[in-house]
N, C-alpha and C positions, 0 to 999 in steps of 0.2 A: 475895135476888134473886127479881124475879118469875117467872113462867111463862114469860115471849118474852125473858128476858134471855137471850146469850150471852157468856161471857168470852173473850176472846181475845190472848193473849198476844204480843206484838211483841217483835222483837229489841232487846238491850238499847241497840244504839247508834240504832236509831231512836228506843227510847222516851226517850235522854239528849236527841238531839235537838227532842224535843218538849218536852221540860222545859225546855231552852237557849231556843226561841222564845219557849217562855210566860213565861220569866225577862224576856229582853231586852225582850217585849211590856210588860209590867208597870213597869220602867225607863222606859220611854220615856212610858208612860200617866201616871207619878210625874214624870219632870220636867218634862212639858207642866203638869200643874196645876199644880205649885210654881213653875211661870215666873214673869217678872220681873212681867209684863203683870199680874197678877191683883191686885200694888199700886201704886198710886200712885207718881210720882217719890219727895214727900218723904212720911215715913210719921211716925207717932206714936210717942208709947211701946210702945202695944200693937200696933201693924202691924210697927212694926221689931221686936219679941220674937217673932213670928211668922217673920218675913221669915229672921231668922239662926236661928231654934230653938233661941232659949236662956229661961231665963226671966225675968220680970221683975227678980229680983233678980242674976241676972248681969249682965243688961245695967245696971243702976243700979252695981253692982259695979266694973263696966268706964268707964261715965262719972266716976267716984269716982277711979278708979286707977289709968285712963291717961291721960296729959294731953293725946295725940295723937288718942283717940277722935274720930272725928267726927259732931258734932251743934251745931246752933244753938238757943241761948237766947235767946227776944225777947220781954222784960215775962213771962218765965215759961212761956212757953210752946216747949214742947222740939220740934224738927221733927229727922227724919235723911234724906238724901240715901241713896237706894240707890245711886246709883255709888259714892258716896264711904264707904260703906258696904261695896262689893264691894270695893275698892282697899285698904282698912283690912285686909278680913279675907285677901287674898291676900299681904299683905304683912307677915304675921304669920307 
């Protein structure tokens, strides 16, 4: 501590309170940037591994071993719908 520091101790349910704020602050700072908005409707392989936070070989996992996954194939090229995407995983 330096020379002009002082410490001062608060009560404990104030100091829980402030840790409850900076908690919920923090929540809410984490699912403003994970919002839907930050991709695209239909996403890639790598945007949709991103989007659910799993990794590429779950998700390759998941298109292998569920027949219901949702994703379209067209001449090879894989696109996922986030709605149908949210729908998929709420429904799980």
């Amino acid at each position: 501590m330096g020379p002009f520091t002082t410490t001062v101790q608060l009560p404990s349910d104030l100091n829980k309170a402030i840790a409850d704020a900076v908690k919920k602050s923090f929540i809410v700072a984490q699912k403003s940037f994970n919002s839907k908005e930050q991709y695209p409707q239909y996403l890639n392989k790598k945007q949709a591994c991103s989007y659910l936070n799993v990794s590429y070989n779950t998700l390759m996992g998941w298109i292998r071993n569920n027949p219901d996954f949702p994703y379209k194939d067209v001449d090879g090229v894989v696109r996922f719908s986030r709605d149908e995407l949210d729908k998929f995983m709420t429904n799980k």
